[in-house]
N, C-alpha and C positions, 0 to 999 in steps of 0.2 A: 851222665846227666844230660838232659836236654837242656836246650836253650832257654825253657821256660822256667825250668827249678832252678839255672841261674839266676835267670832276674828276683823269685819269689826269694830266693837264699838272699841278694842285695837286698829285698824290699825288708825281710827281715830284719837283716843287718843293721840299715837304715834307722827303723824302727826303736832296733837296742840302743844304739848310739843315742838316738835323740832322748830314750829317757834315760840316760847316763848324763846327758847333757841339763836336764831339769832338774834331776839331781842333785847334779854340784851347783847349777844356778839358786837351789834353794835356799843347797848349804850356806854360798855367799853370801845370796841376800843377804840372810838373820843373820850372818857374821856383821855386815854393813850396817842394822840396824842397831846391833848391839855395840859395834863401836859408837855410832850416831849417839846414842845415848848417853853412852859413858863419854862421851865427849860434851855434853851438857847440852844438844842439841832438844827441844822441847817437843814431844809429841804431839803439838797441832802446828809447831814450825815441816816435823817430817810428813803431816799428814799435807799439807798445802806442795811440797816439794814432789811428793809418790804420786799428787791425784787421789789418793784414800781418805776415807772419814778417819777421823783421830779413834774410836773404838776399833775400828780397822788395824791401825797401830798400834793399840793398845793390848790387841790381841796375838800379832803376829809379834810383841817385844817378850811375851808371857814364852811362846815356844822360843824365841831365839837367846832366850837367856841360859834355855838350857844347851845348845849347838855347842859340843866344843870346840876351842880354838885350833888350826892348823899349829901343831907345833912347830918352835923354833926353827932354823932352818932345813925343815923339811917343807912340804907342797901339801901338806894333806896333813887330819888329824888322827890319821891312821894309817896303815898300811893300804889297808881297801883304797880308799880316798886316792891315794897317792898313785895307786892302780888304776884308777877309774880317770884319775889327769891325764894318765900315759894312753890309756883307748883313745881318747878324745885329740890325741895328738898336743893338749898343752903342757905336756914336759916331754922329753925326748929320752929314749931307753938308757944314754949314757944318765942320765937324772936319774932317774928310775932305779937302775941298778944301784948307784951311792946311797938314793937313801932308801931303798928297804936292804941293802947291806949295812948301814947306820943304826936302822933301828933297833932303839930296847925294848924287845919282843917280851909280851906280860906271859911270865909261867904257866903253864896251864896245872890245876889238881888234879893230884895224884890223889884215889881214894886209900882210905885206911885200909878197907876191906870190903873183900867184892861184892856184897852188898847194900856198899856206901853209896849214895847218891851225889854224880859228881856235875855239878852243874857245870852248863857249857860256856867254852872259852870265852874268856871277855875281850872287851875292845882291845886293842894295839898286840894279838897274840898272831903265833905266824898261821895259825888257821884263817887269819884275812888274805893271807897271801893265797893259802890253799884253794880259799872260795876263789879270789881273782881269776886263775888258772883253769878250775872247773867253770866259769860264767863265758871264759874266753878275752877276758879282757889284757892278761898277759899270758905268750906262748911257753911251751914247755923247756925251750933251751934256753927263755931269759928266767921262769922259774928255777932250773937247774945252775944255770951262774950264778945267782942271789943266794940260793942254795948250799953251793960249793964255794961263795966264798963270808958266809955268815957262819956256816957251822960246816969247818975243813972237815972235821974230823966227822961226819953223821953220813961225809959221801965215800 
């Protein structure tokens, strides 16, 4: 590689990170908003506090009602999520390791028969992990630890 496809591969890099970063700032936010609410906070109190019109708010509380919560004590409301803290350097691979070794990974279906139609994996399944790995957000020997020590027996 020349010195040039280094810096284009940083500026890349750069790039992925920051919207990894927008991301989970979304995520926040609407978590923020939606607590705001449920704490009896009044949408033209939040709207005067943001700088936003109150329909402003009114709109961004429509999607944040649906944002689910970061579960219990984990970092994220899923695996992905929890992945995408560890890129960003806000939780640290020891974190990282405990909770997607913690997690209760949702089943995936098994079809009846092979020409059942098996819709694809849903939230908190270890195919978030699988994406994390393929996108590059964790490497291949902390997937292989999470790995080997969630399911001993599958290595």
């Amino acid at each position: 590689m020349t010195v040039q496809d280094y810096k284009e591969a940083d500026e890349l890099l750069q790039a992925a990170l920051s919207r990894i970063n927008f991301d989970l700032a979304q995520l926040d936010y609407r978590r923020a908003l939606k607590h705001l609410e449920q704490r009896g906070h009044s949408q033209p109190q939040m709207a005067r506090v943001l700088g936003i019109s109150q329909p402003a708010v009114n709109s961004a509380l429509k999607t944040a009602r649906k944002v689910p919560e970061a579960m219990p004590g984990f970092s994220g409301a899923g695996p992905y999520e929890i992945c995408q803290r560890y890129a960003l350097g806000k939780i640290d691979r020891a974190q990282l390791i405990d909770e997607l070794t913690r997690w209760e990974y949702t089943p995936v279906a098994e079809p009846d028969w092979l020409e059942d139609v098996v819709p694809g994996p849903g939230p908190g399944s270890w195919f978030e992990v699988e994406r994390a790995l393929g996108e590059g957000l964790i490497d291949g020997s902390t997937y292989e630890e999470v790995l080997e020590r969630k399911f001993p027996s599958a290595t």
